[in-house]
C-alpha positions as CSV (number, residue, x, y, z in Angstrom):
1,X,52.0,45.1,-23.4
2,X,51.9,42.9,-20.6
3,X,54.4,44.2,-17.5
4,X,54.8,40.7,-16.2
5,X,53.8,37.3,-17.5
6,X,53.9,33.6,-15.8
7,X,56.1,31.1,-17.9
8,X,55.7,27.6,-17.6
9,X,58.2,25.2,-18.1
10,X,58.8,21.2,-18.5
11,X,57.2,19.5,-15.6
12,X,54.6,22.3,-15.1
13,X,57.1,24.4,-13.2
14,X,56.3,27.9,-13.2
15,X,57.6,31.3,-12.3
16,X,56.9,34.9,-12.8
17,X,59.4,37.5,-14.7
18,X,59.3,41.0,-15.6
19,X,59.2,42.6,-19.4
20,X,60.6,45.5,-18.8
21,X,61.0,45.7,-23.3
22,X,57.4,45.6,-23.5
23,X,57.9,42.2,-25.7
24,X,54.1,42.0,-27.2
25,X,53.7,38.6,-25.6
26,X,50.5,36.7,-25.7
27,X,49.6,33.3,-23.9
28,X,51.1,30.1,-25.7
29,X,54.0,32.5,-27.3
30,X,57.5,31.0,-26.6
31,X,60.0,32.3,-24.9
32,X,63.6,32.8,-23.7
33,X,64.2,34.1,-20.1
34,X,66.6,34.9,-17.5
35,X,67.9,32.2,-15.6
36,X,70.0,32.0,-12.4
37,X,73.3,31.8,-14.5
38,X,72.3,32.0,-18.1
39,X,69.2,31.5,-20.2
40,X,65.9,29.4,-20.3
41,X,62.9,28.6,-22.3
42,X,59.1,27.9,-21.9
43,X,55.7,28.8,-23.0
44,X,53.5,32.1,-21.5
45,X,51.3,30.7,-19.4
46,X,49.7,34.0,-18.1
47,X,50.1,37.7,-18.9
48,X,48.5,39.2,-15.9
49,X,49.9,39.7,-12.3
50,X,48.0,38.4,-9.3
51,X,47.4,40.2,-6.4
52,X,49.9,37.7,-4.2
53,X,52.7,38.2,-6.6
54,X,52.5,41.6,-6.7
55,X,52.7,42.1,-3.0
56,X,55.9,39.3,-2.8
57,X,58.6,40.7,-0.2
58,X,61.2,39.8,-2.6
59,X,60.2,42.0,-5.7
60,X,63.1,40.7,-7.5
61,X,61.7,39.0,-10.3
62,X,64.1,38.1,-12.9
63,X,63.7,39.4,-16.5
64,X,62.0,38.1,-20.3
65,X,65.1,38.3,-22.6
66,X,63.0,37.9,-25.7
67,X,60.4,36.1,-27.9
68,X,61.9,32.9,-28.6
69,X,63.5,32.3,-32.1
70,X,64.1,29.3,-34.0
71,X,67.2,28.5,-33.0
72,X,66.1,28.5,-29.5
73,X,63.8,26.0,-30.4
74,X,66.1,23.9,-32.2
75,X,68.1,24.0,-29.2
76,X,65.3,23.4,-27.2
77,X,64.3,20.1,-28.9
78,X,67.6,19.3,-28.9
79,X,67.8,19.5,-24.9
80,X,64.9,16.8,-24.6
81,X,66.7,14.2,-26.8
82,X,69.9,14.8,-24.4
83,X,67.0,14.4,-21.4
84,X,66.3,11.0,-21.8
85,X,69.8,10.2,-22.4
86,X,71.0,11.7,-19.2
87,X,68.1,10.1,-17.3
88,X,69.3,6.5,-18.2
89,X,73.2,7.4,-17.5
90,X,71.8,9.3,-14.0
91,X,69.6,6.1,-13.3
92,X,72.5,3.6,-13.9
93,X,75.0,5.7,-11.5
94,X,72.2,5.6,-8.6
95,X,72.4,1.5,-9.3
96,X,76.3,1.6,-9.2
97,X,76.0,3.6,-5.9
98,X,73.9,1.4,-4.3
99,X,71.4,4.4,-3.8
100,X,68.2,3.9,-2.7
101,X,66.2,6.7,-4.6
102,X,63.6,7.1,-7.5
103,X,65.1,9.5,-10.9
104,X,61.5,10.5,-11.6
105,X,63.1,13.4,-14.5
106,X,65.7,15.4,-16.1
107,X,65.5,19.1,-16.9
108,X,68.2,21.3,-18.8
109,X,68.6,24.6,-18.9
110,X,68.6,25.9,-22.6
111,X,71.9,27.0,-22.2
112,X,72.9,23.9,-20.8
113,X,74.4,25.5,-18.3
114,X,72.4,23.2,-15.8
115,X,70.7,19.8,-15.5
116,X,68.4,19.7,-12.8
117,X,67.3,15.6,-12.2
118,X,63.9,15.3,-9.9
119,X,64.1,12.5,-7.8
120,X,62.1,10.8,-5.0
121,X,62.8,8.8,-1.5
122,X,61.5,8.1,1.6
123,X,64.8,9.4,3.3
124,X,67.4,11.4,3.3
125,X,70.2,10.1,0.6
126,X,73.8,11.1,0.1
127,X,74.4,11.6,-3.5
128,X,77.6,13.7,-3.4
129,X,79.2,11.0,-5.3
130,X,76.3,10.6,-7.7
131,X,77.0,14.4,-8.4
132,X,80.9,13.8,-9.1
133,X,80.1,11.6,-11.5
134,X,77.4,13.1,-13.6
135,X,79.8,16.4,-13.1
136,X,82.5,14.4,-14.6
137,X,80.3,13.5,-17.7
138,X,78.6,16.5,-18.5
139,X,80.8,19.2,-17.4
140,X,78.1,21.8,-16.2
141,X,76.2,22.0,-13.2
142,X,74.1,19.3,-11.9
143,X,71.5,19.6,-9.1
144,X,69.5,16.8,-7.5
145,X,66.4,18.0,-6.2
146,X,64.3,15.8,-4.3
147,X,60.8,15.7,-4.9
148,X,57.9,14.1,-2.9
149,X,55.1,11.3,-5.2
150,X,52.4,13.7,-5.8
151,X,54.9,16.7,-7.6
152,X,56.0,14.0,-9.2
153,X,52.9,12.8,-10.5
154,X,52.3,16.5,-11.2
155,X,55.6,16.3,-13.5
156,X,54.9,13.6,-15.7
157,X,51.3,14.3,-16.4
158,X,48.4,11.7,-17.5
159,X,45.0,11.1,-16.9
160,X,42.6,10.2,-14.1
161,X,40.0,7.6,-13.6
162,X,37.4,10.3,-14.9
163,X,39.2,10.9,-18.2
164,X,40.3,14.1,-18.2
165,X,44.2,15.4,-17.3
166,X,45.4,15.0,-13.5
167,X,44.4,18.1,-11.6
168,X,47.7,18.2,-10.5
169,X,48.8,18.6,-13.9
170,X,46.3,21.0,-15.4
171,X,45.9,23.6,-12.6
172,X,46.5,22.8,-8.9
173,X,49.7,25.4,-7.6
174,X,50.1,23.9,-4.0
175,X,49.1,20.5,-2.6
176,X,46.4,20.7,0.4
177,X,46.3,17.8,3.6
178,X,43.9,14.9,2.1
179,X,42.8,12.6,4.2
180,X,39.9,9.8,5.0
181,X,38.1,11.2,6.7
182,X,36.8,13.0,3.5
183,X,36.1,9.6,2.1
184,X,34.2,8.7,4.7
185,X,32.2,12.2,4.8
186,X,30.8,11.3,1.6
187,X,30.5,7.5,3.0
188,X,32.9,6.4,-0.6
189,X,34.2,2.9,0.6
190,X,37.4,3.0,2.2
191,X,39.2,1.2,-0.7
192,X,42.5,1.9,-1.6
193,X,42.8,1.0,-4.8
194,X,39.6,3.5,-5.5
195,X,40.9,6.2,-3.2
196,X,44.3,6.7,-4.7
197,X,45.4,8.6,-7.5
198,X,48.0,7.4,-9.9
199,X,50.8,9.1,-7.2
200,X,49.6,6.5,-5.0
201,X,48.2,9.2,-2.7
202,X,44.6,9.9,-1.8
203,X,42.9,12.2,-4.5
204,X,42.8,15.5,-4.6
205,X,39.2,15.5,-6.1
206,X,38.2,13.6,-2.9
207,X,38.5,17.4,-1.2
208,X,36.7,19.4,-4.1
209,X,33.0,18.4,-2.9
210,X,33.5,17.5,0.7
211,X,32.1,21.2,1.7
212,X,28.5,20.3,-0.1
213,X,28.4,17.0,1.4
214,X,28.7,18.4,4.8
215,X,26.2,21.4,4.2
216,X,23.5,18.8,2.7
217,X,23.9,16.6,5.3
218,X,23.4,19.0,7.9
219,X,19.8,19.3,6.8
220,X,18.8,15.8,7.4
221,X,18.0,14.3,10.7
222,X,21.2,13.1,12.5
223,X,22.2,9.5,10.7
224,X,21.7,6.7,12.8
225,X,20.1,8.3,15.8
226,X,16.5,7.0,16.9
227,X,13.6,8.9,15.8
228,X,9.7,9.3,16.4
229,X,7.5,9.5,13.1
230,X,3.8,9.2,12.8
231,X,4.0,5.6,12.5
232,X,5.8,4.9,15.5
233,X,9.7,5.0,16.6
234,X,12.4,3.6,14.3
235,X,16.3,4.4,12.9
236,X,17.6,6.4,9.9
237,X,19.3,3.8,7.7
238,X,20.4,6.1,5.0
239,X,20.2,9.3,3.8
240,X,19.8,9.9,-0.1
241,X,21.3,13.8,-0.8
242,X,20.9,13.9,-4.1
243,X,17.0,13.2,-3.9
244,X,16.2,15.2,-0.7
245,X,15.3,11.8,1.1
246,X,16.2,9.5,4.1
247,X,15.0,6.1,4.6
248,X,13.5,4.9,8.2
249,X,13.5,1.4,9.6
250,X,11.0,0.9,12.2
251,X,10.9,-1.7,15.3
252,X,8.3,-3.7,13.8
253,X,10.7,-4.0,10.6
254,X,9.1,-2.0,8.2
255,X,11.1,0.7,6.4
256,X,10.1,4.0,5.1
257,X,12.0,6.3,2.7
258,X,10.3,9.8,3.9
259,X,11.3,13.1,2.1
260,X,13.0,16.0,3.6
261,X,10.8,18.7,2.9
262,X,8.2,16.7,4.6
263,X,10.0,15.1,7.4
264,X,10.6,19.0,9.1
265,X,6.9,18.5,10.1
266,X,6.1,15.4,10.9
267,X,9.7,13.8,11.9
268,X,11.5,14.6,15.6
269,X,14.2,13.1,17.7
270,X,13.1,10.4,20.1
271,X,14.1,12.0,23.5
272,X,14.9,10.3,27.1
273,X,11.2,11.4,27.8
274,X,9.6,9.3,24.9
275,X,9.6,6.0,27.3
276,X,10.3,3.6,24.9
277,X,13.6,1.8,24.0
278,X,14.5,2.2,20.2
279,X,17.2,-1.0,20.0
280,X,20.7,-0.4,18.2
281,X,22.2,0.1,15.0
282,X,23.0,-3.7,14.8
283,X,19.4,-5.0,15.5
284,X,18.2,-2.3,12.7
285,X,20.6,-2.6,10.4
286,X,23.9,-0.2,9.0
287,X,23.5,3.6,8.3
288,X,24.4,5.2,4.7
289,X,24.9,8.4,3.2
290,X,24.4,8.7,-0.4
């Protein structure tokens, strides 16, 4: 019987409670847990504690009440037909207010003790009379939690260009810094529209292989820089990491492509010594990484 399981709930949103009634859950099972004031439902996500949870300052996790029943889920289905309704009544309040602010999604509690709407802006906005009236409607407690565009892509879900579920989505916990220089790391052309992710952000996935570029690349000559080959002095156009290569254009215009495993011996660095002049970048042409 698992001690502690991870519950995750609409929008990906995810906490960890306590079974302290040794409920046999499993991962996928459904169920009903303690909320701040009253009850609420998701799916077990994970039935084993990590190591940073475990050491939290805080300790206090709240409780599992209980494998979820069928009313619960009745209830439960129930609360995302009300959803959609409440979004359309929240989004036509923000209009009446004049409110300049995005209602990305609505959450209730099961109990319906809470509705919890996820909105973005670029500012700071006053909704206090946004609250009044959605308080007035619903008679419960309503929360407006703003949320930045990549948690929101996170809530909604989809698909990315490579056909598989947004990483935010399926598995990423915390957002890292992204930024272009990454792009340009793996020399990717700095195009927005091939950059960005459907939160209109850079991609995450632009971070996941930035490491191995660097590390390959660090094995090559240095891009760009004049060099001193058997066949005389020239500049390295582009490097090729994926084939262990790197392609040379001489003075005389000729261009070599020249392995790595061979260039160690026979390849150096034109120094100050060398007593020739090696041109530019523009006379030779433009530098690539592949």
């Amino acid at each position: 019987m698992p001690d502690f399981i991870e519950v995750k709930f609409k929008g990906e949103r995810k906490a960890w409670y306590a079974n302290p009634l040794q409920f046999p859950f499993r991962i996928g099972d459904l169920v009903v847990v303690e909320a701040e004031k009253g009850e609420d439902f998701g799916r077990v996500n994970q039935a084993e504690l990590p190591a940073r949870v475990a050491g939290s300052p805080n300790g206090g996790l709240r409780k599992a009440l209980r494998k979820a029943g069928e009313n619960d889920v009745i209830r439960f289905q129930g609360n995302r037909v009300a959803e959609q309704r409440a979004l359309e009544l929240c989004r036509q309040k923000v209009d009446h207010h004049k409110l300049v602010m995005k209602v990305a999604d609505c959450e209730y509690q099961l109990d319906g003790n809470k509705i919890t709407f996820y909105f973005t802006a670029d500012k700071r906005v006053d909704f206090r009379e946004l609250v009044k009236d959605l308080a007035a409607v619903y008679h419960t407690r309503i929360e407006l939690r703003q949320i930045g565009v990549r948690d929101e892509a996170k809530r909604m879900g989809g698909y990315g260009v490579c056909g598989r579920k947004l990483c935010c989505s399926a598995w990423i916990d915390e957002f890292a810094p992204i930024t272009t220089q990454a792009a340009k790391e793996q020399n990717l052309p700095l195009n927005p529209n091939k950059l960005a992710g459907v939160c209109g952000r850079l991609k995450c996935c632009l971070m996941y292989e930035r490491d191995f570029y660097n590390q390959a690349i660090a094995q090559f000559p240095e891009l760009a820089k004049p060099i001193k080959t058997e066949k005389g002095e020239g500049l390295i156009l582009k490097i090729d990491i994926f084939k262990d290569t790197f392609t040379v254009k001489y003075q005389s215009g000729e261009i070599e492509v020249l392995p790595l495993a061979v260039s160690k011996e026979k390849v150096y660095k034109c120094e100050n010594d060398c007593g020739h002049e090696h041109g530019n970048l523009e006379e030779l042409g433009h530098a690539e990484t592949h």
